[in-house]
N, C-alpha and C positions, 0 to 999 in steps of 0.2 A: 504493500500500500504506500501510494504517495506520503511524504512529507509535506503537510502542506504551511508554507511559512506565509503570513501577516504581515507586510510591512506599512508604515506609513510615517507621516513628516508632519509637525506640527510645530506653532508656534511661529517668530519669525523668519523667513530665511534666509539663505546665508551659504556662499560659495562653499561645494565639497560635499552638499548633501546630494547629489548625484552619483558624484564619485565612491562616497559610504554605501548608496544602495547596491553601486555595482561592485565594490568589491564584497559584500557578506552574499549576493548572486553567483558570481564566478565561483567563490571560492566550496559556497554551498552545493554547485553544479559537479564542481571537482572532487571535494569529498564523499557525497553521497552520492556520487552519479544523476546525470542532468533527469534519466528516467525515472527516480526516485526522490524528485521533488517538482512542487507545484508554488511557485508566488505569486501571491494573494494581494494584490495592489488596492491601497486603500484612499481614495479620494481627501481631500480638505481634513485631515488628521481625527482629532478625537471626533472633529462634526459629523466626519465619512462613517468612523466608528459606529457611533452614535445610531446614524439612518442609513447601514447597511448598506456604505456606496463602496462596494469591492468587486472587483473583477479578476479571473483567472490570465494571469500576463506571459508573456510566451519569453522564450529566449533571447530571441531578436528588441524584444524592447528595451534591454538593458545595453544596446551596442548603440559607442559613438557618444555617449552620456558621460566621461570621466572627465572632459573640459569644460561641462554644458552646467553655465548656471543655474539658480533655482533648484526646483524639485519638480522631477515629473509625475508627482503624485498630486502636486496640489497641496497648499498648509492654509488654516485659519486658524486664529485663536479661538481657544475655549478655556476662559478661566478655570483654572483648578478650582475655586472658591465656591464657582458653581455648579460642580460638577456633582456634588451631592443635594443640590437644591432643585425640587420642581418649581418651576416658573409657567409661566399663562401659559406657555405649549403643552402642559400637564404632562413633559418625558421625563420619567424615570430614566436618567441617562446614563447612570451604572447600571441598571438593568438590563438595560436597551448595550449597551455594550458587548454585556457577558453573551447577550443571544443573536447579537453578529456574530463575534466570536462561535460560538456554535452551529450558529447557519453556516456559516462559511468552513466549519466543523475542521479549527485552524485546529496545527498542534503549537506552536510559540504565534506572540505577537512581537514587534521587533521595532521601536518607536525612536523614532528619531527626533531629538530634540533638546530643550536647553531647562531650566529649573522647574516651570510648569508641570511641563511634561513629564520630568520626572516623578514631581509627584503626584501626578494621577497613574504613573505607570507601576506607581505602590500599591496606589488604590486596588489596580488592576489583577496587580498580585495576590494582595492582601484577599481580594477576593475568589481567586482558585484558578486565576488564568495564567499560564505560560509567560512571562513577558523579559525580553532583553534591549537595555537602555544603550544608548549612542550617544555622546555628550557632543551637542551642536550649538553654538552660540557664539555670535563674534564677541562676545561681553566676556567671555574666558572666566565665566563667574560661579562654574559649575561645581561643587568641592569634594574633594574627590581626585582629581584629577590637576593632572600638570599643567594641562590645555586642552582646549575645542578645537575640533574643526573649524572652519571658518574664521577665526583669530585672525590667523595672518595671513591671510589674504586682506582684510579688513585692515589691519596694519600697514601691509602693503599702499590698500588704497587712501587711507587719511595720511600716509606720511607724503604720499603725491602730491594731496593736495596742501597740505604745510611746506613744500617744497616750491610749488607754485606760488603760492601766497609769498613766497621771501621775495622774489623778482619786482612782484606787482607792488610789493609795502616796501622797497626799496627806493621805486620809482617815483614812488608818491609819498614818499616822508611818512609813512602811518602807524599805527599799531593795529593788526590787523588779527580778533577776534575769533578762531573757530571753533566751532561749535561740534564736537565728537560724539557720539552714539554713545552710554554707558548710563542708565538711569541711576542704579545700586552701586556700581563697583567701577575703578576708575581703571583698568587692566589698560583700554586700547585706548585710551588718552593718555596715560605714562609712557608704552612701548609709540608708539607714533609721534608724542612728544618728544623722545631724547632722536629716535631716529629721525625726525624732522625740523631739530635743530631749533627748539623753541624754548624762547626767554624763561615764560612765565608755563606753568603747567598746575592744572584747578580739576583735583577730583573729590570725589563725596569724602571717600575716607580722611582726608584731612580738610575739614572748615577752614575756610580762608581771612581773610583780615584785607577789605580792598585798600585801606591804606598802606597797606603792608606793601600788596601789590602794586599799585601806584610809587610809592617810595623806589621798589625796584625799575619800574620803567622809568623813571624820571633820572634816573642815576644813567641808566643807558645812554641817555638823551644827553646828558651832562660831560659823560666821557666821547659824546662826537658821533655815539650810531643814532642814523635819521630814521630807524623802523625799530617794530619787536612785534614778535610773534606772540600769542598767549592762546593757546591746546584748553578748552576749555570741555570737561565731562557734561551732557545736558543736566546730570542729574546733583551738580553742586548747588553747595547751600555755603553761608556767609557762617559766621562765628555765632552771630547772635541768633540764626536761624537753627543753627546745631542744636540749640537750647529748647527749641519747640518738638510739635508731635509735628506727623505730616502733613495732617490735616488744619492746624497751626497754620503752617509755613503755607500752604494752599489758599487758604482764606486771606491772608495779608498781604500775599502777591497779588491778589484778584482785586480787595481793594485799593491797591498801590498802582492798578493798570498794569501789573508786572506781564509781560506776555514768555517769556522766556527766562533765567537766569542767566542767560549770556546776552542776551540783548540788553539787561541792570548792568552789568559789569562792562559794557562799552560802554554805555553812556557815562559810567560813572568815571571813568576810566578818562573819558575826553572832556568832561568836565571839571576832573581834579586835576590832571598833567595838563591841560591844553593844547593836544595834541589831536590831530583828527585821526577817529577812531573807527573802523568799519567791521562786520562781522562776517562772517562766511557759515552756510550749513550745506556740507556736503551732503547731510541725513541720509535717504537710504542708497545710494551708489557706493555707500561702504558695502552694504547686503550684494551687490548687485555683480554680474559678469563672472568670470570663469575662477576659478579655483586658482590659488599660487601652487608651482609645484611643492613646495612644503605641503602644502591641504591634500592635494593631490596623493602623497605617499600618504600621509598622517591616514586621511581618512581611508585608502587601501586597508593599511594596518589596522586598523579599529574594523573595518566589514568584516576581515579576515577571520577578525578573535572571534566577533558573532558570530558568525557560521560556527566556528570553534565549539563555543558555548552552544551553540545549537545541536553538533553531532554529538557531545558528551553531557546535554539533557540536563546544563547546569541553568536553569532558568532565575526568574527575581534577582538578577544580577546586573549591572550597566558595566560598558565597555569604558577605560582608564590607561592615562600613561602615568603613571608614578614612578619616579627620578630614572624615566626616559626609557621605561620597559613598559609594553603594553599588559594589562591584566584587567580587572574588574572588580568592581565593588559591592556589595551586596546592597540594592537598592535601600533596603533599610539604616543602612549607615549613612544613605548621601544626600537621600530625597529632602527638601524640603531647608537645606544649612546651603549657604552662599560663599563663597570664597571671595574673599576682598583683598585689598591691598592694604599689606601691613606698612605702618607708620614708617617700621624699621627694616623693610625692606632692601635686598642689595641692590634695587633698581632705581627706588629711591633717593638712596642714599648716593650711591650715584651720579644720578641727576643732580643731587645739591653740593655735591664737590666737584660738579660741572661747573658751577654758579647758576643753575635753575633754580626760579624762587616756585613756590607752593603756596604764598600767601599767608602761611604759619607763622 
């Protein structure tokens, strides 16, 4: 009897989740033989789940896909938060789950994706089904693991554009603001800040001080350079914001007409230096185009182990590179805990005997 594997892609996307579905394909083809398995392709992630949008996918669908952005499965979000809540559709949607799952009369489900997903792929577990995690997030925030997929390639792309931005802030004397994907954890505004050569660097884990920052740009300006760069996380918060809930900080912003935290920090930025200040938001063309070849192998490696885990029937476990060996974690140890950037980090640390300021 067939092997019949489940896969699908949820949450946002992000270069290499092509690459991941065809390598735990190939490699599931190769170990169990191609006649002894069937994949189970699952539209728009937990939603597909959900309203039973899966189809039986041939071999050929996975050829030519290892440079091919996106996902050819289709992702939308589905908060974990409400995944155990009926809402006005009246779906029990862990119900409604377990009996795709069943209809489709999977033996694993194989979910690709970033903290969310994880932990509904607990849930998933938790409740008697098959399931093998993939850790996919350009936010590198998954914990548990060294790194994601899609990381650096994302790295890649925002240091391009901090790379381009030095030319254009050169030419026009400025300080030029950009605005990097990272709501929770500042991984790919650190790594794309140092490799893109930027002054000032603002992520969540250390609250900033804009005087502080100001003080640094002005000094720039003093010693004779006519621009500065400042790598900004969308998801920073000020010193005195650190101090509120989120809902706090959300309310004060909406009265203050805040529309962004990087759009407060130009302005403030060119109202305290008197320097003209502009911002940039690559937003999602970090997400977007083909894998770097680091993703490329990474996510090989990581399909590989799944399949792995799938011929030796080790399931409720997610795929991991910890200190640069591939293995797995047992979804109960990972799901639901975040990996941030530590204070004291060596990358950090780093950066500030670069002379990067952090605002601290």
């Amino acid at each position: 009897m067939k092997k019949r594997i489940g896969i699908l892609t949820s949450g946002g996307d992000c270069p290499g989740l092509n690459a991941t579905i065809r390598g735990v394909v190939k490699a599931c083809y190769e170990m169990l033989g191609e006649d002894n398995v069937q994949i189970v392709g699952i539209s728009n992630g937990y939603y597909g789940l959900i309203h039973n949008m899966a189809k039986d996918m041939q071999p050929s669908d996975f050829s030519g896909i290892l440079t091919l952005g996106g996902t050819i499965l289709g992702t939308k979000r589905q908060p974990y938060k409400m995944m155990t809540v009926i809402g006005e559709d009246n779906i029990d949607k862990v119900k409604s789950m377990k009996e795709t799952y069943k209809k489709q009369k999977l033996d694993v489900l194989l979910t690709l994706g970033g903290n969310g997903t994880h932990k509904t792929s607990k849930l998933l577990a938790d409740n008697g089904l098959n399931v093998i995690g993939l850790p996919k997030t350009i936010d590198n925030d998954i914990y548990g693991t060294d790194v994601t997929f899609g990381f650096h390639s994302a790295v890649d792309i925002a240091t391009d554009t901090l790379d381009r931005l030095h030319t254009t802030a050169t030419s026009h004397s400025r300080i030029m603001v950009c605005e990097i994907m990272g709501n929770k954890a500042g991984w790919l505004t650190l790594y794309s800040g140092v490799a893109g050569g930027a002054d000032v660097i603002l992520i969540p884990e250390i609250p900033y001080d804009i005087n502080k920052v100001c003080d640094a740009l002005i000094k720039r300006s003093e010693k004779g350079k006519n621009f500065s760069i400042v790598a900004v996380a969308e998801g920073v918060f000020d010193v005195n914001e650190a101090q509120m809930k989120k809902k706090e900080r959300a309310k004060k912003r909406e009265k203050e007409g805040i529309t962004t935290a990087t759009n407060r920090i130009a302005s403030q930025i060119q109202q305290i230096t008197g320097i003209e200040t502009r911002t940039c938001v690559p937003g999602h063309m970090l997400r977007g185009g083909s894998p770097s070849a680091y993703d490329r192998v990474l996510a090989t490696k990581f399909g590989v182990h799944a399949a792995q885990l799938i011929r030796d029937e080790k399931y409720g476990r997610t795929v991991a590179m910890v200190n640069s060996k591939i293995t797995s974690n047992k979804l109960e140890d990972i799901a639901g805990l975040t990996k941030f950037v530590q204070q004291d980090s060596q990358l950090v640390i780093t950066a500030k005997d670069l002379g990067i300021k952090f605002g601290d």
